[in-house]
N, C-alpha and C positions, 0 to 999 in steps of 0.2 A: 742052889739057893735053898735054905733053910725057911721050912713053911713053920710058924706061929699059931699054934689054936688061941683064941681068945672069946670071950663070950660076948655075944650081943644083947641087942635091948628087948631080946626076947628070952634070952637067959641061954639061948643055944651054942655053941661053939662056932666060931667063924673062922673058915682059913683063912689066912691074909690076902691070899691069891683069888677071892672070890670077893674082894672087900670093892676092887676096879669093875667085876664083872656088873657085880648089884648097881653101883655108882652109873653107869651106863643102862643101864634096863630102868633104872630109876627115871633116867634125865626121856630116855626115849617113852618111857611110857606116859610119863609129862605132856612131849611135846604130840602125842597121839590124842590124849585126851583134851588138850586144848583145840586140837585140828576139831573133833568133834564136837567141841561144844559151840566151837563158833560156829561151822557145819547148821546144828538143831538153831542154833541163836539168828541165822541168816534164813532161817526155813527150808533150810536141804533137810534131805537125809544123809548120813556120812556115810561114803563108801565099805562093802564090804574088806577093802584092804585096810580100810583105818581102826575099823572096828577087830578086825582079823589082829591087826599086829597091836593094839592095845592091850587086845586081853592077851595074848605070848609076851609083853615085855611086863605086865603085871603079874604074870606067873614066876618071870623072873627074877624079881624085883622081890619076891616074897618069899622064894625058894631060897632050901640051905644050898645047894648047890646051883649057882645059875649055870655053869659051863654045863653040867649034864642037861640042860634042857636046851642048850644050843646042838650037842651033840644028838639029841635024841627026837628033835619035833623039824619041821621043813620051816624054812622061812619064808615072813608071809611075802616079804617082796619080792622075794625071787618062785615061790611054788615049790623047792627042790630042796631036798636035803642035805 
């Protein structure tokens, strides 16, 4: 399969194959941040795993490269690389 650069809405070049990854860290970092707001909204505190994997799918979600930050950090639900 033929990879396409294209530029994003940050002016940077996007591979195409990284357009699914972002799209996914996108939707998960959503559904982490709402865990937590309702979390503080209920008067918990959110667990260190929700807080753990919002801020890893927000790094993803903003990175040029999200597949290198899968290959390169542990994930928070599992603890392992």
């Amino acid at each position: 399969m033929r990879r396409h650069d294209r530029t994003g809405p940050d002016g940077l070049n996007l591979r195409e194959d990284t357009v699914p990854l972002r799209r996914q860290a996108e939707e998960m970092r959503d559904l982490y941040a709402n865990e937590i707001a309702a979390a503080v909204h209920e008067g918990r505190t959110p667990t260190a795993h929700q807080l753990a994997s919002w801020v890893r799918y927000r790094a993803m979600a903003a990175s040029d490269d999200p597949a290198q930050l899968i290959q390169t950090s542990s994930s928070p639900e599992t603890g392992r690389s």
